[in-house]
Steps between C-alpha positions, in 0.01 A plus 500: 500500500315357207216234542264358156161533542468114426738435817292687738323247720067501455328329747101516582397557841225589741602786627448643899170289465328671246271366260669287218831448362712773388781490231820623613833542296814591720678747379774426708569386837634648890869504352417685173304775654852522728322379800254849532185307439356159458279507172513641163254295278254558189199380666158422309136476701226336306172610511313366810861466673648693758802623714382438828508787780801552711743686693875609407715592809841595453460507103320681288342330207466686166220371196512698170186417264621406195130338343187495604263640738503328870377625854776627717456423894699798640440453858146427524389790167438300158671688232444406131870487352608516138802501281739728648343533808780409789392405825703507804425296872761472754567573908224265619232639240277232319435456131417241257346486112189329321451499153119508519510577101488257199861558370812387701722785723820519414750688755844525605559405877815644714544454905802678611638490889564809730 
């Protein structure tokens, strides 16, 4: 399979009621990650935006740092996270991301099933 960058979908979002709107590009969708998961995107937080907290339960959900400095949520510990830092939450653990710096975060997100 073969998608063009310009044909993955973008769409801004708040996201698990975090602060702002995030950027997300989908890299491709349920069918194209062979029904294992249910995102693969590019995302982008702006300063002063965030991923809000939350849980993943039957999934585990993947974010590798690709720009940027942000604050990691790892179940309650605030990590600072930078490019090619990967950060892993799944099996009812919490996490969620803030970008309390002055330049935007750039990451790759991945939540895969079971």
């Amino acid at each position: 399979m073969f998608t063009p960058s310009d044909k993955c979908p973008r769409r801004d979002a708040c996201v698990q009621n975090g602060k702002g709107l995030i950027h997300m590009k989908d890299l491709t969708d349920k069918e194209g990650l062979y029904n294992h998961g249910r995102l693969f995107a590019h995302v982008t937080v702006d300063p002063g935006c965030s991923i809000g907290d939350h849980p993943h339960d039957h999934e585990t959900e993947f974010y590798y740092i690709i720009k940027g400095e942000g604050v990691f949520n790892d179940n309650g510990k605030e990590i600072v996270v930078r490019p090619g830092d990967i950060c892993a939450t799944g099996y009812g653990e919490v996490h969620g991301l803030e970008n309390r710096g002055t330049e935007p975060v750039e990451l790759i997100a991945l939540i895969v099933g079971e």
